[in-house]
C-alpha positions in Angstrom: -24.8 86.3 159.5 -21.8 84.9 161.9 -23.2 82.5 164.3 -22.9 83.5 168.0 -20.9 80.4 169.5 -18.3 81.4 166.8 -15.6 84.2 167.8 -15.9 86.9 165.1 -12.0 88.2 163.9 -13.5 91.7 165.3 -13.8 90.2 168.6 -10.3 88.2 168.3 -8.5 91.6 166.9 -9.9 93.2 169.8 -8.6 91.0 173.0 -4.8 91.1 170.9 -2.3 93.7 172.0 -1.3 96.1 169.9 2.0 95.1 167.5 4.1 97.5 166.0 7.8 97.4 164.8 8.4 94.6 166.8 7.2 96.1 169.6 4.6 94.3 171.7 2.2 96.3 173.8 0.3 95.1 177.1 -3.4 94.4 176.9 -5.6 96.8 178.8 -8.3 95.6 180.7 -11.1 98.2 181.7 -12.7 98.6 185.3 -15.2 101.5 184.4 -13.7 104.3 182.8 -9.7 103.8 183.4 -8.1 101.5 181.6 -5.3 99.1 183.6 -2.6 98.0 181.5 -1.4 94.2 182.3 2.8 93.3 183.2 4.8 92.4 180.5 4.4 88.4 180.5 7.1 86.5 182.2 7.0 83.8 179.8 10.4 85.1 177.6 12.5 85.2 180.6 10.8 81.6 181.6 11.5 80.6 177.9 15.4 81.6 178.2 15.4 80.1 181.5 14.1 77.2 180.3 16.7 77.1 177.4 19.6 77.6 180.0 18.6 74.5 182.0 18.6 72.3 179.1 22.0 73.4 177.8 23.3 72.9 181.2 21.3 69.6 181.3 23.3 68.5 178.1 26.4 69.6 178.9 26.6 67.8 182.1 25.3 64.5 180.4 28.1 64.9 177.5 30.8 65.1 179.9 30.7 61.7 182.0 27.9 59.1 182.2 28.9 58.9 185.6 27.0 62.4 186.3 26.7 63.6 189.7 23.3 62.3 190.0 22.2 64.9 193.2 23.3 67.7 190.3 21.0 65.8 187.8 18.6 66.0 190.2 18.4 69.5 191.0 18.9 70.4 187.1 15.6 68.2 186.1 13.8 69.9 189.2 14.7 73.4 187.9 13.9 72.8 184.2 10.8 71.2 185.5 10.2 74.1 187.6 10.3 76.1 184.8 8.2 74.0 182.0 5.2 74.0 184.8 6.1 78.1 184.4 5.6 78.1 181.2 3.0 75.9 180.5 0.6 76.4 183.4 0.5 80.3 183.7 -2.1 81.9 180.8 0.0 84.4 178.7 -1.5 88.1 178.4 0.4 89.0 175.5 1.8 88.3 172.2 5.4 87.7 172.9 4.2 85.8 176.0 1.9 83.1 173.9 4.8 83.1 171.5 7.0 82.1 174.1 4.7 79.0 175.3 4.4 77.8 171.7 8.5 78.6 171.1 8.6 76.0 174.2 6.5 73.3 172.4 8.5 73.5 169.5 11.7 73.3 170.6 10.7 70.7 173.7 8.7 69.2 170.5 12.2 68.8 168.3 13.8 66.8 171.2 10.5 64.5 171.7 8.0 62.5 169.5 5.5 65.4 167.7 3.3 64.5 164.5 4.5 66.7 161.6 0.9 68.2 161.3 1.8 69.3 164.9 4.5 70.6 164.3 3.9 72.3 161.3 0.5 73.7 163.6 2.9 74.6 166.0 5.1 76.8 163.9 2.2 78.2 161.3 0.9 79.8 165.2 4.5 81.4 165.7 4.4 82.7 162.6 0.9 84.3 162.6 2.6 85.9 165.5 4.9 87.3 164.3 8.0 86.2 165.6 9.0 83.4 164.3 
């Protein structure tokens, strides 16, 4: 007999959207009898955003070390705009938790991360699906 203060895979199967062919489908929440499908998450735009940013960031530090530091400033205030984006706003869906663990791993590859979390990291894309 599972113990109650342990989630059951039923009950985790049940709260995941529905995958298929790549596909990712919004969770449903239900208010009484009609079901209300959530938005897409945000989080892949956020992600590509994010990516952007730091390209930008890197290209502009390659070029001179004598940077124009009020554009330094506003790129660092946009990518941070975005990593508080991504990290503070609860995913609904699979491609959006994907997207916030994509983040750590990448962000992860340019800063210290243990191997173990790493590996955790990418074992969690995986299980996703689209890694």
């Amino acid at each position: 007999m599972a113990d109650s203060q342990y989630m059951t895979r039923r009950v985790l199967v049940k709260g995941l959207p529905m995958a298929a062919g790549g596909a990712v489908f919004p969770l449903a929440a239900e208010t009484g009898a009609e079901k209300v499908p959530q938005c897409a998450d945000p989080h892949p735009e956020w992600l590509a955003r994010w990516r952007k940013a730091r390209h930008e960031m890197d290209q502009l530090l390659r070029v001179d070390d004598m940077t124009d530091a009020a554009e330094e400033d506003a790129l660092w205030a946009r990518r941070i705009g975005i990593e508080d984006l991504l990290t503070g706003t609860p995913a609904g869906t699979i491609a959006g938790a994907w997207a916030q663990i994509q983040f750590l791993i990448e962000d992860g590859e340019r800063h210290y991360l243990e191997d173990y979390q790493m590996k955790a990291l990418q074992s969690v894309a995986a299980t996703l699906g689209m890694a």
